[in-house]
Every structure is written in structure tokens, then in C-alpha cells.
C-alpha positions in Angstrom: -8.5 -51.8 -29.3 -5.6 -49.7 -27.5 -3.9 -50.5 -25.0 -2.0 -48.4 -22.5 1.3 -49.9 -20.4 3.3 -47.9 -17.8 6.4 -48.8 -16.7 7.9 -47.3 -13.4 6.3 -44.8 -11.0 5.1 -41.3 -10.3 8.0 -40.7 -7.7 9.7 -38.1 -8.9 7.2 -36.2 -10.1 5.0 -36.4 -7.6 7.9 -35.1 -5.5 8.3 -32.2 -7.5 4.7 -31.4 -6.8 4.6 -31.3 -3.2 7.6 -29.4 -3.3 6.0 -26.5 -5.0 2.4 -26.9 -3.0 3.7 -25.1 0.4 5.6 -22.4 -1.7 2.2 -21.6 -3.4 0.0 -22.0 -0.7 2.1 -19.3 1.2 2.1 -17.0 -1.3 -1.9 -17.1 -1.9 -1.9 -16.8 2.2 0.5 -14.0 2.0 -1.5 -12.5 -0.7 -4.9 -12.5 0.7 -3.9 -11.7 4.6 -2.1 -8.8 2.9 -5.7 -8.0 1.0 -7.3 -8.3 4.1 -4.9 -5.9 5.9 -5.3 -3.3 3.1 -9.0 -3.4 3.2 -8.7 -3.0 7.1 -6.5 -0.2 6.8 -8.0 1.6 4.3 -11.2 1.2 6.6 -9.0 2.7 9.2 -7.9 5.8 7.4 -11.0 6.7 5.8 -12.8 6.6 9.4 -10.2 9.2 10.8 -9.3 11.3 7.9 -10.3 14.8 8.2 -13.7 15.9 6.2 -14.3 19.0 4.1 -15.5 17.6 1.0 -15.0 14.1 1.8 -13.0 13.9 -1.8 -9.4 13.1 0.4 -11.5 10.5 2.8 -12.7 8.4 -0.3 -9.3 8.7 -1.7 -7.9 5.9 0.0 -6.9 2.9 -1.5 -3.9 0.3 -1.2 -1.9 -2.0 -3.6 0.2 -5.1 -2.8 3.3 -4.3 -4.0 5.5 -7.1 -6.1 9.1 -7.5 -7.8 9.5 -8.1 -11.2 9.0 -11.7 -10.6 6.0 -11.6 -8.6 7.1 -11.8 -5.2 5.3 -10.6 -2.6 6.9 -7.8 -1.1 4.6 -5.9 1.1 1.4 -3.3 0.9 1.5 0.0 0.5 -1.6 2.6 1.6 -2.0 5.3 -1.0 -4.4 8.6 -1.5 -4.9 10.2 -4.8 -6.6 13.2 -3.9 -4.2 15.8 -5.6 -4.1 19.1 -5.2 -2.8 21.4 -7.6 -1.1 25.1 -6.8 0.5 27.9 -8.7 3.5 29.5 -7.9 5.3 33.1 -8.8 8.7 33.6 -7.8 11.7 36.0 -8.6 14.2 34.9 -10.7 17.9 35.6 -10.2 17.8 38.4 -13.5 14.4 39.6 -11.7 11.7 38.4 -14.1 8.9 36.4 -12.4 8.9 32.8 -13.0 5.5 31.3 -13.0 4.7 27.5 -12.3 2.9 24.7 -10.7 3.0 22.0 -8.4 1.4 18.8 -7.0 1.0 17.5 -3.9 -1.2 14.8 -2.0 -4.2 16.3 -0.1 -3.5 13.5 2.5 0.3 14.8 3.7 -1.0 18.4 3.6 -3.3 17.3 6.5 -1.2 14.8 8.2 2.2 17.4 8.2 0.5 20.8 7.4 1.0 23.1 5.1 1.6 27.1 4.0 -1.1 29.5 2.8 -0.9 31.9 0.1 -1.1 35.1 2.5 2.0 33.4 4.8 0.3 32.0 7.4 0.6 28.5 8.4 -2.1 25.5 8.8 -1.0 22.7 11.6 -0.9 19.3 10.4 -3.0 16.5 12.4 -1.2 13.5 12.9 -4.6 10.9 11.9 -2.5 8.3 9.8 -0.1 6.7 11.7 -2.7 6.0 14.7 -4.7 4.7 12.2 -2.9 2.4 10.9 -0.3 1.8 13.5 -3.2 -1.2 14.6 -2.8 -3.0 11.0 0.7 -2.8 10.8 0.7 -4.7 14.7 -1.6 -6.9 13.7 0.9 -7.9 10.0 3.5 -8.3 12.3 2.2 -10.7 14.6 0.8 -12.9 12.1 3.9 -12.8 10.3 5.7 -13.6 13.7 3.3 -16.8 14.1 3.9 -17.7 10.6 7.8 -17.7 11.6 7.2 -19.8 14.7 5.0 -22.5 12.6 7.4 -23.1 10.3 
């Protein structure tokens, strides 16, 4: 037969683990309003984002962003439709200098852009009314969250 004594109580450690169970509650609450908020807004940009293709409208994503030691930071709304253009340009000597760049389909539309011939193509300011809406609603969650504390 064994038998099993205790001495003393559970104080301290039981302590301990309510001290930790509002830190990590907020951080799951944290994490999945800020999940919620990215699905929303990437809802929100892919309903206004110009269509050709549709390549730069299903583009749309968003991470939570974190430090190194997994804190929370904030979210960040990203599209990686990429476009890809070559360049020529005159060098200083006056040899032509060939290359390439990259840029996201998404800022050519929102700020405009150059065409090859010299012209220019007006941008269309869709993402910030887009997601001006999430970003309200972050804040004033985050501004109850404040006041309940």
C-alpha cells in the first residue's frame, strides 16, 4: 500500500497561476480580435480594389505582427501581387545601363504610376477608405479595453 501526505497549501502557487491567467487571456483576446480585424479588412480591400485581372484583388492578405518574444504588436495588411519592369538608362561614360525593378501592383493603383511612352496613370485612393472603418473600429475596442481595466 502507498500512502501520500501533504504538508502545507497550494497558496503560492496557486497565486502564481492566477497571476498569469489575465496576461494570457489578453493576449489570445488581443490575438484573435486582431484576426478578426484582418479578415475584415482584407474583406474590405478586396471589395474595393480595382479589377483587371482580378490577380491584385485576390492578393490581399494580412499578418499579425510580433517581437522577438511574441508580443503582440499590431497587424499589418499586405498585397503580393508584384509587378516586374525593365529599365534602360544612360550612364555618366554614355553606355546604357540595363535593369529591373519591383513594385507592388497595389501602390501603383493607390498612388499612380509612369508609362513607358511618358505619360502618366492617376492613382485611386481605394485603401485608406477601405480600411479606415477597421482601423476605427481597433481603436475603439482597444479604448474600451483601456476603460475596463
Amino acid at each position: 500500500m502507498i500512502k501520500v501526505t501533504t504538508k502545507g497549501n497550494y497558496d503560492k502557487a496557486l497565486k502564481y497561476l492566477a497571476s498569469i491567467k489575465n496576461p494570457i487571456r489578453k493576449i489570445m483576446l488581443k490575438t484573435y480580435l486582431l484576426d478578426k480585424y484582418g479578415q475584415q479588412g482584407v474583406e474590405a480591400l478586396k471589395s474595393v480594389t480595382p479589377v483587371d485581372s482580378g490577380k491584385t484583388k485576390d492578393s490581399w492578405y494580412y499578418r499579425i505582427v510580433k517581437d522577438e518574444s511574441n508580443k503582440v504588436l499590431g497587424i499589418e495588411f499586405c498585397n503580393s501581387n508584384i509587378a516586374t519592369a525593365d529599365y534602360v538608362r544612360k550612364n555618366k561614360n554614355g553606355s546604357k545601363g540595363r535593369g529591373s525593378y519591383s513594385v507592388q501592383v497595389a501602390i501603383l493603383l493607390q498612388y499612380g504610376h509612369g508609362t513607358r511612352n511618358g505619360g502618366w496613370v492617376e492613382g485611386i485612393d481605394y485603401i485608406n477608405p477601405a480600411i479606415q472603418p477597421i482601423f476605427d473600429k481597433i481603436a475603439k475596442d482597444a479604448w474600451e479595453e483601456i476603460l475596463n481595466e
